[in-house]
C-alpha positions as CSV (number, residue, x, y, z in Angstrom):
1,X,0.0,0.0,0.0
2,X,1.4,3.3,-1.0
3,X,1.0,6.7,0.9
4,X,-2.0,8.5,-0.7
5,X,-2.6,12.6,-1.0
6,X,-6.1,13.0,-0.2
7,X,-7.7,16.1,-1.3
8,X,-10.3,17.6,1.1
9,X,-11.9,20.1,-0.9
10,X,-9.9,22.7,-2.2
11,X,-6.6,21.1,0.4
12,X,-4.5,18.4,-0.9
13,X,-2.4,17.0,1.7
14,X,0.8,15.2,1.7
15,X,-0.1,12.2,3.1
16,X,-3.4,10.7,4.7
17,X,-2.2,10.9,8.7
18,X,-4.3,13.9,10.2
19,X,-3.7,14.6,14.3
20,X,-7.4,14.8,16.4
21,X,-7.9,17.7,17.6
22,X,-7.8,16.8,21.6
23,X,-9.0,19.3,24.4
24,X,-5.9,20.1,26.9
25,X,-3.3,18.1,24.4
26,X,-3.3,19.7,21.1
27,X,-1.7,23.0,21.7
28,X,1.0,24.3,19.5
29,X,4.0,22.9,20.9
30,X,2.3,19.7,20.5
31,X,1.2,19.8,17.1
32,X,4.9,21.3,15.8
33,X,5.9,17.7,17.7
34,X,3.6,15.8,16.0
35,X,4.2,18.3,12.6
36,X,8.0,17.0,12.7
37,X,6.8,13.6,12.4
38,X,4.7,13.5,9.5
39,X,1.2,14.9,10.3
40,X,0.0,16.3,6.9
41,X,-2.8,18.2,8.8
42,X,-3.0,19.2,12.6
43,X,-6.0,20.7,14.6
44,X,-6.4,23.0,17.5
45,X,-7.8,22.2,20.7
46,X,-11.5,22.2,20.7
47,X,-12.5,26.0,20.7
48,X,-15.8,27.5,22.1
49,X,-18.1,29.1,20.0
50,X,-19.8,30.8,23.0
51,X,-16.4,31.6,24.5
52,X,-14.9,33.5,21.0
53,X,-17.9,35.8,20.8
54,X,-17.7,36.6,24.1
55,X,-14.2,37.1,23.5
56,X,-12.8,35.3,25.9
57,X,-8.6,35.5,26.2
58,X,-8.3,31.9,27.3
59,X,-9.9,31.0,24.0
60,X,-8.1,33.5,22.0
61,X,-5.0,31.4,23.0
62,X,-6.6,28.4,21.8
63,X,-5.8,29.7,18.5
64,X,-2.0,30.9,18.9
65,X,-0.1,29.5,15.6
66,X,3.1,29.7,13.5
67,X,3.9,29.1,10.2
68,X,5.5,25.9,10.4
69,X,2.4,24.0,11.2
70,X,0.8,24.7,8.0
71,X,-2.4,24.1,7.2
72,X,-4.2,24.6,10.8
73,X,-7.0,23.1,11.3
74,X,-9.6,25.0,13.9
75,X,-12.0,23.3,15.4
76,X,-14.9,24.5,16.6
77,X,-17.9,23.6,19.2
78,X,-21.2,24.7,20.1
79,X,-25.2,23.5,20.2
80,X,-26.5,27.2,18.1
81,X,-26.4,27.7,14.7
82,X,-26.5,31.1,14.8
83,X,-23.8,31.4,17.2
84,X,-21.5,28.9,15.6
85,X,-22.1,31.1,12.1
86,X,-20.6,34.3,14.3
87,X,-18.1,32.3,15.4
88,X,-17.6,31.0,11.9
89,X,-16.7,34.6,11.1
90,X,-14.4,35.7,13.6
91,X,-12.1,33.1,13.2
92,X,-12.1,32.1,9.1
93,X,-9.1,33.8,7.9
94,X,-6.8,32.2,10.6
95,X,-7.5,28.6,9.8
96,X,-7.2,26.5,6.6
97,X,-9.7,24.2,7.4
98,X,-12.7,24.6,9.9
99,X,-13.9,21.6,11.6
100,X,-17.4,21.5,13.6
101,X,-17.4,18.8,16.7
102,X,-20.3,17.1,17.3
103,X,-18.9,14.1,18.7
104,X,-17.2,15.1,22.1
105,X,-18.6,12.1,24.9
106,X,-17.6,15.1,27.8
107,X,-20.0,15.6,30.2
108,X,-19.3,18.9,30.3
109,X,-19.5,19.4,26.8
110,X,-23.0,17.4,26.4
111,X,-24.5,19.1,29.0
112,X,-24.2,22.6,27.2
113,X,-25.9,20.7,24.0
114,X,-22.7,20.3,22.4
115,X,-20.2,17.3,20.9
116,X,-22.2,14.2,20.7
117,X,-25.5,15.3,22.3
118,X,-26.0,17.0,18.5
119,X,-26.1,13.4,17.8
120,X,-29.8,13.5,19.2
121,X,-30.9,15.9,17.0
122,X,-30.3,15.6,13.6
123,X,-32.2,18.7,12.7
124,X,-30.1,20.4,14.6
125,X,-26.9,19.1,12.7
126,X,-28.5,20.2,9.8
127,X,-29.3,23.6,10.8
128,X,-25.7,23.5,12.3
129,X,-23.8,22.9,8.9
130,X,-25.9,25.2,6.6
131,X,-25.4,27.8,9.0
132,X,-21.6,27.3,9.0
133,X,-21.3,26.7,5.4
134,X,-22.5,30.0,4.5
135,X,-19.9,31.8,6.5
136,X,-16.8,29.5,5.4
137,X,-15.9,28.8,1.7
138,X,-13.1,26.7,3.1
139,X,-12.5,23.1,3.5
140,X,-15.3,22.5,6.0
141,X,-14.8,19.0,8.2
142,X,-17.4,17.6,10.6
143,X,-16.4,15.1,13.7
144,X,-19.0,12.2,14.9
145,X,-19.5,9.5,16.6
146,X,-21.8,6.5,15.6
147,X,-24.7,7.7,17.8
148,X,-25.7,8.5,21.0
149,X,-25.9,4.6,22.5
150,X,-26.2,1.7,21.0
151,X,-30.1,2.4,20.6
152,X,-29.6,5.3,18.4
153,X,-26.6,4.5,16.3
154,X,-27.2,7.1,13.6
155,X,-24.0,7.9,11.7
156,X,-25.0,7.3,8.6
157,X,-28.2,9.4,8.2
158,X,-26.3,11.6,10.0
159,X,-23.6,11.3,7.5
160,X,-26.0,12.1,4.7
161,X,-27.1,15.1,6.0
162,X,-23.9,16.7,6.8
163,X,-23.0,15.8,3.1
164,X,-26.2,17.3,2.1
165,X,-25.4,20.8,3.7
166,X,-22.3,21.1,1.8
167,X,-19.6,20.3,4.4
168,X,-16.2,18.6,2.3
169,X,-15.8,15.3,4.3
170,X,-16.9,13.6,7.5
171,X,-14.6,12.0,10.5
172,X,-16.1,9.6,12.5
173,X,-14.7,7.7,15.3
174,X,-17.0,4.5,15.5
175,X,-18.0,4.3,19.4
176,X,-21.4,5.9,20.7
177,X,-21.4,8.9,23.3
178,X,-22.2,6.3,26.1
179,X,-19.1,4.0,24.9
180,X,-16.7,6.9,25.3
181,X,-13.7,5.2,25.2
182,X,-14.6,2.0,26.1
183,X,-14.9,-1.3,24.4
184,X,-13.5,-1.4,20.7
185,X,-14.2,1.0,17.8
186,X,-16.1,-0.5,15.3
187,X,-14.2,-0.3,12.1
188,X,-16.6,-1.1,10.0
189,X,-18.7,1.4,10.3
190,X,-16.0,3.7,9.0
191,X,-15.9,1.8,5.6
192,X,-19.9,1.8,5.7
193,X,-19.8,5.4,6.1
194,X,-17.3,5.1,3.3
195,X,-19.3,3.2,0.8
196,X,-22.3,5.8,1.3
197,X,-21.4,9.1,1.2
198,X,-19.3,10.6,-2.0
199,X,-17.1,13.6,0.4
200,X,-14.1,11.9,2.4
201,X,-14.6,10.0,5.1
202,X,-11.5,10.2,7.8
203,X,-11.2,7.3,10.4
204,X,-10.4,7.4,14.0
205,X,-10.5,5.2,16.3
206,X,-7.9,2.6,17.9
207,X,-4.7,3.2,16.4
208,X,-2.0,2.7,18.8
209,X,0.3,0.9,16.0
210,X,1.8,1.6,13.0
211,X,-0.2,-1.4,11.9
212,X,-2.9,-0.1,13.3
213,X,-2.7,2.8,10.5
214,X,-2.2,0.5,7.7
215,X,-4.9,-1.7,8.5
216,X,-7.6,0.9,9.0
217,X,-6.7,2.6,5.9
218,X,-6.9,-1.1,4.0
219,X,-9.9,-2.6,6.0
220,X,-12.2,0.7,5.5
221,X,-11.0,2.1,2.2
222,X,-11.0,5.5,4.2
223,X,-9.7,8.6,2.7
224,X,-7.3,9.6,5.7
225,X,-6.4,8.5,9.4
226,X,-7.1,10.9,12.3
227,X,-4.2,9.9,15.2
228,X,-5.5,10.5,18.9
229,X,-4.5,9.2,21.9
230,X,-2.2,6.5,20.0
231,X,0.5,9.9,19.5
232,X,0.6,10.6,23.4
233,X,4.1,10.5,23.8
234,X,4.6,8.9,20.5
235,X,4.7,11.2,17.8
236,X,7.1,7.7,16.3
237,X,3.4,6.5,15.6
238,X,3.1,8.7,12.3
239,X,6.5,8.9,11.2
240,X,6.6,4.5,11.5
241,X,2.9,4.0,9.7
242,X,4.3,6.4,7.1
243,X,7.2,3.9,7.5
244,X,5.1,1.0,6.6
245,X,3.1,2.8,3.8
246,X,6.0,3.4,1.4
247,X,7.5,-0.2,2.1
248,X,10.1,0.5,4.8
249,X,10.0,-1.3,8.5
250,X,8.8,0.7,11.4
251,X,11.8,1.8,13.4
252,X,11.2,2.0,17.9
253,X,12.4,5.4,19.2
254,X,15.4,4.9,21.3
255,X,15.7,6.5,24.7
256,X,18.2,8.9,23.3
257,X,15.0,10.2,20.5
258,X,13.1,10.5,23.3
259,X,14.9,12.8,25.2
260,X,15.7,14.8,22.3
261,X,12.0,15.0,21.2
262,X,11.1,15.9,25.1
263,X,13.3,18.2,25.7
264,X,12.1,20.0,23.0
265,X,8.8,20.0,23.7
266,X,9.5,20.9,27.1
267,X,11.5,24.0,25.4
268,X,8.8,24.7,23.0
269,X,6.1,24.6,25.9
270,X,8.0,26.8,28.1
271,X,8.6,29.6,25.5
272,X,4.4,29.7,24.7
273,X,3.2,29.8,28.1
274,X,5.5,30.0,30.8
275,X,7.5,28.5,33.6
276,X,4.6,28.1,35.5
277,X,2.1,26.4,33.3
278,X,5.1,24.9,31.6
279,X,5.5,23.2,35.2
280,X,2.1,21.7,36.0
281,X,0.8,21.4,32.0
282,X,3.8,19.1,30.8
283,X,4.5,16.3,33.6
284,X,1.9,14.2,31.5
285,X,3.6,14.6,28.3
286,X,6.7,13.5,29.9
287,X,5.5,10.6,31.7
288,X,4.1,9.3,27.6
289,X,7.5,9.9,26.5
290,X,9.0,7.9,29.9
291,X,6.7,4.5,28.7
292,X,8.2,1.3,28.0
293,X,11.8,3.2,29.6
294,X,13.5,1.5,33.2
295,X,12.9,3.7,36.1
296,X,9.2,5.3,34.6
297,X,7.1,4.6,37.5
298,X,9.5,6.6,39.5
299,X,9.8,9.1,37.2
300,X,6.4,9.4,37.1
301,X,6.4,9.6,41.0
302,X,9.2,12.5,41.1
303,X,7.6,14.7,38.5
304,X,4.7,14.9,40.8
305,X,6.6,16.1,43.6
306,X,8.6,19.0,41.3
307,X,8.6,22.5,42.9
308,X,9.5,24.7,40.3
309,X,10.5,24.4,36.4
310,X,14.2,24.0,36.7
311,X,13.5,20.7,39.1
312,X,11.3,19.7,36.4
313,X,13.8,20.0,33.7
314,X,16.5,18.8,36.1
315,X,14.5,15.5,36.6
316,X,13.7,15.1,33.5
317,X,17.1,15.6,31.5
318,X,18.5,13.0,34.6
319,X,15.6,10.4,33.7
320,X,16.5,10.0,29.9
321,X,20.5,10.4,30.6
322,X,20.4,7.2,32.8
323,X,17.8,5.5,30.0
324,X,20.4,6.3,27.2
325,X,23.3,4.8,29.9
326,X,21.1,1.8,31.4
């Protein structure tokens, strides 16, 4: 299998591995990580309708970029079509692609009428899409999940109707709201979804492997792979399935690639926000970059206990010296 360019409307990308966009992950110095390593298309964190009209600076920051992680992907949330097509506005020249979520399983989230709860209301998806799509003339993505529970599994007259309002492809992880992340995502939905509607159909869901990747793509005929919580830590996960797609072996990160790749996210993360929320934002990023190394678990432990940002670097630069030497 060779590594495909899909084309989402008027965006061709350079290879079919896109990174979710994840609340409290995806923030720049993440997605230039995860950029580095292959990702053809990156998204923000999930970004508030309600919050950018009430210009909110915490959500403005949402939506800090640079040039090297071209094209940005936004993505946006919110239950009100009106409020999502103000939204819409404010923000369309700083993205290349707009993405609407409507299949977030957070509480939170669902109990504003966002994420998946839209999956309840398909009249409201509709109203959601046209709404948008008259503001954005851009590539214009919508994320779902197969339904609300196992009762309602709706994605694909759900799928139709997004299609129908004009939106340019569909990404749908295959669990319901009530699944979260539990239990196994149903691949085959995916290439259902596939074989009905004719915009592209990205697939999520499950990939933790490079073979992972390589197999969804094969088993679903999707158009592209959206990488989640298979990149914590990882970022080797895209650069190895693009590995495997153009007939080479997929290579393990040695502990010296992983100190290099965390200490510069650690750098990157400190320069964009600060010592302080450098200190408490990135012990979970190091402890995914510590897995499968000798001494993690204590690691782990000793991050937890760090004061300041130099004791945080300290530990950390330590850790990974003694996994290059163990």
């Amino acid at each position: 299998m060779q590594t495909t360019h899909p084309r989402i409307s008027s965006l061709y990308l350079k290879n079919p591995l896109i990174l979710a966009p994840m609340a409290g992950i995806t923030s720049l110095p993440y997605r230039r990580i995860m950029k580095l390593f292959g990702a053809a298309l990156v998204y923000t964190e999930m970004v508030s309708a309600n919050g950018l009209i009430r210009d909110g600076k915490k959500t403005r920051e949402l939506l800090v970029s640079c040039q090297e992680e071209t094209p940005l992907g936004i993505q946006l949330f919110g239950d009100d079509p009106q409020v999502l097509s103000q939204a819409t506005q404010m923000i369309a020249n700083e993205c290349t692609l707009l993405d609407i979520n409507m299949g977030c399983p957070v509480k939170k989230v669902i109990r504003s009428g966002a994420g998946s709860a839209l999956l309840k209301d398909p009249q409201r998806i509709a109203q959601i899409v046209k709404a948008v799509r008259n503001e954005y003339s851009g590539p214009l993505t919508i994320k779902i999940r197969s339904g609300w529970d196992c009762d309602t599994v709706n994605f694909i007259e759900v799928g139709k109707i997004i299609e129908a309002e004009g939106a340019d492809a569909v990404t749908l992880h295959p669990r319901t709201r009530s699944q979260a992340f539990g239990g196994k995502a149903d691949w085959r939905q995916i290439q259902q979804l596939k074989q009905t509607l004719r915009i592209p159909v990205i697939g999520s869901g499950d990939i933790f492997s490079a073979i992972d990747g390589v197999q969804m793509l094969e088993q679903t005929g999707c158009d592209a792979i959206m990488i989640g919580r298979g990149g914590y830590g990882n970022p080797w996960l895209l650069r190895n399935i693009l590995n495997l797609l153009e007939g080479r072996e997929a290579v393990p990160a040695t502990a010296t690639e992983k100190k290099q790749v965390a200490m510069q996210h650690l750098e990157w993360h400190r320069k964009q926000f600060g010592n302080r929320k450098t200190l408490f934002e990135m012990r979970k990023h190091l402890c995914w970059y510590a897995r499968g190394l000798t001494g993690a678990g204590r690691f782990r432990a000793d991050l937890q206990k760090a004061e300041d940002i130099e004791q945080l670097v300290a530990q950390t630069d330590r850790f990974f010296n003694e996994a290059e030497h163990g």
